[in-house]
DOZATOR-916325 format. One record per residue (C-alpha): residue in one letter; residue number from 0; x, y, z. Coordinates in steps of 0.05 Angstrom, whole numbers. Example, Ala and Ser with C-alpha at 12.3 -4.5 7.8 and 13.67 -1.06 7.14 Angstrom:
<nodes>
+------+------+--------+--------+--------+
! resn ! resi !     xx !     yy !     zz !
+------+------+--------+--------+--------+
!    A !    0 !    246 !    -90 !    156 !
!    S !    1 !    273 !    -21 !    143 !
+------+------+--------+--------+--------+
</nodes>
This chain:
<nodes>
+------+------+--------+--------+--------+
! resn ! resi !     xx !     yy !     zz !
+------+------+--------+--------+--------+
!    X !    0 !      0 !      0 !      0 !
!    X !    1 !     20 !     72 !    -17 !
!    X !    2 !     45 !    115 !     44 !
!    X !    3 !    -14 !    164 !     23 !
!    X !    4 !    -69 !     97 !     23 !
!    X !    5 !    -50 !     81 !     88 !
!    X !    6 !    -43 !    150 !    118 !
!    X !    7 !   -126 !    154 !     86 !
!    X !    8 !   -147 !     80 !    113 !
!    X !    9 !   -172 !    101 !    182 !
!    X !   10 !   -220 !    153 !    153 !
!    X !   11 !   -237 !    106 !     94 !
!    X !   12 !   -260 !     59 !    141 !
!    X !   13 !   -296 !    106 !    184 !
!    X !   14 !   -334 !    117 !    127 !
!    X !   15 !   -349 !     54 !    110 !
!    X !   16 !   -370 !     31 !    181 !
!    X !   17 !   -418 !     95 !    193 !
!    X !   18 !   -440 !    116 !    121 !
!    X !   19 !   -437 !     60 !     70 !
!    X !   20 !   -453 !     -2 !    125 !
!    X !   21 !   -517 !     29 !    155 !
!    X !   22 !   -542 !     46 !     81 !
!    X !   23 !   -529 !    -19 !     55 !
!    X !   24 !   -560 !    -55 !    115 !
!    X !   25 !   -630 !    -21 !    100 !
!    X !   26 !   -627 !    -32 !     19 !
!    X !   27 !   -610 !    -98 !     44 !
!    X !   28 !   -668 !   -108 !    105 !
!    X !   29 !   -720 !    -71 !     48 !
!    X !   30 !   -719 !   -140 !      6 !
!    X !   31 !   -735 !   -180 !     69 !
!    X !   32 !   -807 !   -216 !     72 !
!    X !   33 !   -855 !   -170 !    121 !
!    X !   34 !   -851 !   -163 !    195 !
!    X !   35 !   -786 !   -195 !    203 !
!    X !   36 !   -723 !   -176 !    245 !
!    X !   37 !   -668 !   -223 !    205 !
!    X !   38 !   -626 !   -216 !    146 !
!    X !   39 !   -636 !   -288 !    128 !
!    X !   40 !   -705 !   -291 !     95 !
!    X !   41 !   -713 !   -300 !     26 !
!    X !   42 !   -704 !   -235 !    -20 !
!    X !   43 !   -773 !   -208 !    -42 !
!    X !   44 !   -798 !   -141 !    -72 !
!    X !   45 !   -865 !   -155 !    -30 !
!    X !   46 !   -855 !    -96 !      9 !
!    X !   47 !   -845 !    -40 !    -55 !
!    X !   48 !   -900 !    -76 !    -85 !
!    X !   49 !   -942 !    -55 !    -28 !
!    X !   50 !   -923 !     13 !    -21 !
!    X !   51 !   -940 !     16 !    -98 !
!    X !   52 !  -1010 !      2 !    -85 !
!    X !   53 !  -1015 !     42 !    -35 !
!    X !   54 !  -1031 !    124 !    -25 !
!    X !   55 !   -953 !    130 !      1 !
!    X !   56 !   -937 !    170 !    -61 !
!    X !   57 !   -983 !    232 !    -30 !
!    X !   58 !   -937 !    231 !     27 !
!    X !   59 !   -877 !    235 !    -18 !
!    X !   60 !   -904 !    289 !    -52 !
!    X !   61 !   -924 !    336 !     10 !
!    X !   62 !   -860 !    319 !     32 !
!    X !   63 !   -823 !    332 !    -37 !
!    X !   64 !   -876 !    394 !    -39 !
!    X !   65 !   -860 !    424 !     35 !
!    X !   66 !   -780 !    414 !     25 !
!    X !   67 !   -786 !    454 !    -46 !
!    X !   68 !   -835 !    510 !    -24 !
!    X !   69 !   -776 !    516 !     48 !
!    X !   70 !   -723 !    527 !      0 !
!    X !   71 !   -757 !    577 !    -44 !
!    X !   72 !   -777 !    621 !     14 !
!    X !   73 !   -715 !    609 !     49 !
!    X !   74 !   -671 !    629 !     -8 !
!    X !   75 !   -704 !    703 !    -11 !
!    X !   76 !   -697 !    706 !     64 !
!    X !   77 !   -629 !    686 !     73 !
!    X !   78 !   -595 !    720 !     13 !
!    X !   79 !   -603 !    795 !     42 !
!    X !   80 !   -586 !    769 !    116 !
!    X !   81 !   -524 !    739 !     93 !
!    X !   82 !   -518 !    799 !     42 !
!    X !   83 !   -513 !    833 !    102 !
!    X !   84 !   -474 !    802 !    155 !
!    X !   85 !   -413 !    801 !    104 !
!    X !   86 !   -428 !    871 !     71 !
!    X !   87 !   -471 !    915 !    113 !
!    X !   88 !   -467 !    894 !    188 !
!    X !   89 !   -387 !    907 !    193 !
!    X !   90 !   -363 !    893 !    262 !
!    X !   91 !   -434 !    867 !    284 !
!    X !   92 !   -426 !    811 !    242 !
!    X !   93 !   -405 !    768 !    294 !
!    X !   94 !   -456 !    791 !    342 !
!    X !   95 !   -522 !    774 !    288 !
!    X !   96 !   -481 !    707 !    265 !
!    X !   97 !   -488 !    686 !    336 !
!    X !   98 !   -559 !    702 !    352 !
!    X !   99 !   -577 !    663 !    289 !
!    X !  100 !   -530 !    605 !    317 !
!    X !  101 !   -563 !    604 !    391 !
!    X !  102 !   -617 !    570 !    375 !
!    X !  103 !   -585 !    510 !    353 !
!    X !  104 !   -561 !    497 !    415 !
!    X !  105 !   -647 !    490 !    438 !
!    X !  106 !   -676 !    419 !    411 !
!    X !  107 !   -717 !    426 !    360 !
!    X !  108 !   -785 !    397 !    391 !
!    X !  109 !   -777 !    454 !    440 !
!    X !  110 !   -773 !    505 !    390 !
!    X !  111 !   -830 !    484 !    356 !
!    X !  112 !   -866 !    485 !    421 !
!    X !  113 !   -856 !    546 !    427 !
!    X !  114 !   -884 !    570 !    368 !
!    X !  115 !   -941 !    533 !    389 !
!    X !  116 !   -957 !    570 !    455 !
!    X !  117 !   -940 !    631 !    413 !
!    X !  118 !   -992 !    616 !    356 !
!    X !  119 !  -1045 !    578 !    393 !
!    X !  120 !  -1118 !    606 !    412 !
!    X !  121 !  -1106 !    652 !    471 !
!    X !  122 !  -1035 !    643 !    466 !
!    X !  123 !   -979 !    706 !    467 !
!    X !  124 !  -1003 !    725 !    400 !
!    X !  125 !  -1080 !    723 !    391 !
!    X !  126 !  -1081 !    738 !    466 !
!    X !  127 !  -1049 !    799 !    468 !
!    X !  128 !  -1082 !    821 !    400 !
!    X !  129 !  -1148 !    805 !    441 !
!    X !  130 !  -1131 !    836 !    505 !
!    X !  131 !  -1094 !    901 !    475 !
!    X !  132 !  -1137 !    913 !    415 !
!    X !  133 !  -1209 !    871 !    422 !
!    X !  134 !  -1188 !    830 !    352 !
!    X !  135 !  -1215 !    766 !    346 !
!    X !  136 !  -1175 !    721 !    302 !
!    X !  137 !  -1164 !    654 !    281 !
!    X !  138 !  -1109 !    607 !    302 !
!    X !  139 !  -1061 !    582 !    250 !
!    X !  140 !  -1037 !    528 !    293 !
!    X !  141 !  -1040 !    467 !    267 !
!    X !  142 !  -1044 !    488 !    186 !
!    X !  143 !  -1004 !    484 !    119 !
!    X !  144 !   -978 !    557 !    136 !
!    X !  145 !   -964 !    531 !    200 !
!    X !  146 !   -916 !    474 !    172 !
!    X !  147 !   -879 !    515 !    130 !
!    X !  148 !   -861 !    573 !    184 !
!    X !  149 !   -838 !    522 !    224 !
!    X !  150 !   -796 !    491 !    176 !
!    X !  151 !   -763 !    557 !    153 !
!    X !  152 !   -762 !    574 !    218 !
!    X !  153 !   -713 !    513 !    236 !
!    X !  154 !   -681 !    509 !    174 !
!    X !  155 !   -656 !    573 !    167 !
!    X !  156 !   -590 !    571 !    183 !
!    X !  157 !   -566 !    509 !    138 !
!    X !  158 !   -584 !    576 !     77 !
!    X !  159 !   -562 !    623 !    109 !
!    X !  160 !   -484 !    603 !    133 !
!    X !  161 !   -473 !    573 !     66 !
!    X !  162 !   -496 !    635 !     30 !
!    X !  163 !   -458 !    674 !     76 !
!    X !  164 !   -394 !    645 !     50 !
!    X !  165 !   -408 !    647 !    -19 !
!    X !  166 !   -424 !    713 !    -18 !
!    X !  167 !   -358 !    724 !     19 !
!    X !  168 !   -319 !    696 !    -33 !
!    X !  169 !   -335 !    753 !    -81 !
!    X !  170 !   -273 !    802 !    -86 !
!    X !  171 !   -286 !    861 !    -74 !
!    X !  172 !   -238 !    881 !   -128 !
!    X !  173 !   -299 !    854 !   -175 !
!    X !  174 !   -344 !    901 !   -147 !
!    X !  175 !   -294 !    958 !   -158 !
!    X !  176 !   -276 !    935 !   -230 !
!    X !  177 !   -346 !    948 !   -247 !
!    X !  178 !   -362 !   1004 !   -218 !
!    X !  179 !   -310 !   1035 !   -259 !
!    X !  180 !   -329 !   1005 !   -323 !
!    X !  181 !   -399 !   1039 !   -314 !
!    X !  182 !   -443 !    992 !   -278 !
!    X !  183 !   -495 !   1009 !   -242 !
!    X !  184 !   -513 !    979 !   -174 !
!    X !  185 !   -563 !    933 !   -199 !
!    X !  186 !   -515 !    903 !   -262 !
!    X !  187 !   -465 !    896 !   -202 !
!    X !  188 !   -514 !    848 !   -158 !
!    X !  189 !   -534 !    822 !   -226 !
!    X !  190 !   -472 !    799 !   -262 !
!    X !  191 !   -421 !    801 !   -205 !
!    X !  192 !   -438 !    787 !   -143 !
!    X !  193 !   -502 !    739 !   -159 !
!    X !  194 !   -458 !    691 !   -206 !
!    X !  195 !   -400 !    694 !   -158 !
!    X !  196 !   -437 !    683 !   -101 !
!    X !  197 !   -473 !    624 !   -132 !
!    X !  198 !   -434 !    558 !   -109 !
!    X !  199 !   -451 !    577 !    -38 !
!    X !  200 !   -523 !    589 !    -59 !
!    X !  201 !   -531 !    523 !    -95 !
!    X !  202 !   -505 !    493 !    -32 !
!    X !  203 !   -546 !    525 !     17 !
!    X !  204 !   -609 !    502 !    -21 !
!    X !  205 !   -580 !    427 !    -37 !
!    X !  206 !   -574 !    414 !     37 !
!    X !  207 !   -639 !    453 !     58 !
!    X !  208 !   -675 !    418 !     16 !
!    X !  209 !   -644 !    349 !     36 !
!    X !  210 !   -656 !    363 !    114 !
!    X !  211 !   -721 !    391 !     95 !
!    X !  212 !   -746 !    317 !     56 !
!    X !  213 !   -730 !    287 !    117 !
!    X !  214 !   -776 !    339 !    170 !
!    X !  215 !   -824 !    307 !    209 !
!    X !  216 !   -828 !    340 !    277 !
!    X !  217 !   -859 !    401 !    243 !
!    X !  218 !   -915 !    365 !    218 !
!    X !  219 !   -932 !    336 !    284 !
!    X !  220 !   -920 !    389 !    327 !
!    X !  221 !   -949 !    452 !    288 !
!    X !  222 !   -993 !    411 !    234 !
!    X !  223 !  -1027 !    366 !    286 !
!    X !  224 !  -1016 !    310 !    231 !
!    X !  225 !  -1061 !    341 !    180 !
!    X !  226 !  -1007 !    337 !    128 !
!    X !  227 !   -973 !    265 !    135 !
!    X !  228 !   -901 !    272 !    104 !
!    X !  229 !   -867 !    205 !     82 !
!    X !  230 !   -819 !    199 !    150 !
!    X !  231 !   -878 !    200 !    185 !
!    X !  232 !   -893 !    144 !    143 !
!    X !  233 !   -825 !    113 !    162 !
!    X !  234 !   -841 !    118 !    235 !
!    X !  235 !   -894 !     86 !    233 !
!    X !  236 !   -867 !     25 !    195 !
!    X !  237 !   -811 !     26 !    249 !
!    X !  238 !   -848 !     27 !    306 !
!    X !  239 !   -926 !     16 !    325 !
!    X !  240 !   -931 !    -32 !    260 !
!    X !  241 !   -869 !    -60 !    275 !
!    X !  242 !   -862 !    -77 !    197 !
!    X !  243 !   -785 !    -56 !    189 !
!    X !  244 !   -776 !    -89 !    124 !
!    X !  245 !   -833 !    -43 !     97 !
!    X !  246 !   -800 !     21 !    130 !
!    X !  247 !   -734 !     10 !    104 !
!    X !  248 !   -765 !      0 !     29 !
!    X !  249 !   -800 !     68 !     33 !
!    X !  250 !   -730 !     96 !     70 !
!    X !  251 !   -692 !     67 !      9 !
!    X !  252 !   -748 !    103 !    -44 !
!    X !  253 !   -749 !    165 !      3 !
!    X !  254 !   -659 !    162 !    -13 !
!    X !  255 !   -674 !    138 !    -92 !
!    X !  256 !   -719 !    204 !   -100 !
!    X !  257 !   -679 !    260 !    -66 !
!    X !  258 !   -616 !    229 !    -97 !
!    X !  259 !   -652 !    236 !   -162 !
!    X !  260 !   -677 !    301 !   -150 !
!    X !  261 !   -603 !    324 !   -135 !
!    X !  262 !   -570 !    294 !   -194 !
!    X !  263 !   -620 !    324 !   -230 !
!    X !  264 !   -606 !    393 !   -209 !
!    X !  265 !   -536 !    390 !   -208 !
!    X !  266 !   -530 !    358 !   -285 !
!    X !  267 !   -562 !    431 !   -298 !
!    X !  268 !   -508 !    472 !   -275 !
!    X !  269 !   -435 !    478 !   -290 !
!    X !  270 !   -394 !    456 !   -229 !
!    X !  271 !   -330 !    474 !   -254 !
!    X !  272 !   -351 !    549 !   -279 !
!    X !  273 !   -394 !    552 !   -212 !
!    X !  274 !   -327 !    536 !   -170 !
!    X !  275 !   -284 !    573 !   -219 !
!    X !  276 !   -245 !    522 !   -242 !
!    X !  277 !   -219 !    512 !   -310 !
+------+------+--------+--------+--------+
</nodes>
């Protein structure tokens, strides 16, 4: 073995005990005949044949749905934040970069929990609009809105650090360059800084959206399961049905279509020009 193999076999097989092993032991367990807990049963396509027949698709579609309609919001809500923690904010940077970080440090499901005491009937919000003002309104708790403020709520900052650096990367000499050359503050953002700054864009939304696929504490918590996405779905397979064969077939689908969706995305840009390479 080379002296540069062996100096990358430790992290090769990290990878290959904690990445590859765990994905090929559910492609494997998704052949398995129903409600069984070996890998010795016979190989059988029993359980995709029964997610075929059945309405599992609409769950992959709100979930496919949800993730898409995150990433679109999220990328007009993130671009001028991270516009301006690396242009505008100066030496606050550090200080709004860290109040955008703090919350990661809160679990999730207590987050969300939080939103619900903040949008529920008589909660901080429709309480104080009653109390203050006399205005009756309507909850949104446990809605499609709901859902999806929750989601860009929590997924925020997987857009916004990656945009944040790709934004960063632009030179400012670039800026300057074409300024002189005429260009107006708009064909600046539009042909300098927006191409420049895409790699870190295209990144930010690739890993929103793949976090976003896989949300399921949203649903619960703020949808009160009126939109089922597909990991609830999974869950469920996992756990009260106890049919793990059947949730690792719609776990291997659920990988099958994102990856898909990716590849797809990705064939339609240039890497290399993206990254600036030649």
């Amino acid at each position: 073995m080379s002296p540069g193999f062996r100096a990358s076999l430790p992290v090769i097989i990290f990878l290959l005990a904690g990445f590859a092993a765990p994905l090929i032991a559910v492609t494997w367990f998704s052949f398995m005949p129903a409600r069984t807990f070996a890998f010795s049963g016979a190989a059988t396509l029993e359980n995709y044949r029964t997610i075929i027949e059945s309405t599992s698709y609409i769950s992959f579609l709100w979930s496919l749905a949800l993730a898409a309609v995150t990433v679109v919001l999220l990328a007009f809500i993130a671009y001028p934040v991270a516009y301006g923690l690396v242009r505008v904010f100066g030496k606050w940077s550090m200080l709004v970069t860290l109040l955008f970080t703090i919350p990661l440090f809160v679990s999730e499901n207590i987050r969300l929990y939080g939103w619900v005491l903040f949008l529920i009937k008589n909660g901080v919000l429709l309480g104080t609009l009653k109390s203050l003002f006399g205005i009756q309104a309507e909850s949104m708790l446990f809605t499609l809105p709901a859902i999806i403020l929750g989601m860009v709520y929590v997924y925020l900052p997987f857009m916004l650090f990656p945009m944040s650096l790709g934004i960063s990367m632009v030179p400012q000499d670039t800026r300057d360059a074409a300024v002189d050359l005429g260009a107006s503050r708009w064909q600046v953002f539009r042909e300098v800084e927006l191409p420049l700054s895409m790699p870190g864009i295209l990144i930010g939304c690739l890993l929103t959206f793949v976090l976003a696929v896989g949300a399921i504490a949203e649903a619960k918590v703020l949808g009160g399961q009126q939109i089922i996405p597909i990991t609830h779905d999974i869950e469920i397979a996992f756990t009260y049905a106890q049919n793990w064969p059947l949730g690792a077939a719609l776990a291997v689908l659920l990988m099958i279509v994102v990856g898909a969706l990716v590849l797809v995305v990705l064939r339609r840009f240039d890497l290399d020009e993206l990254l600036g390479r030649r």
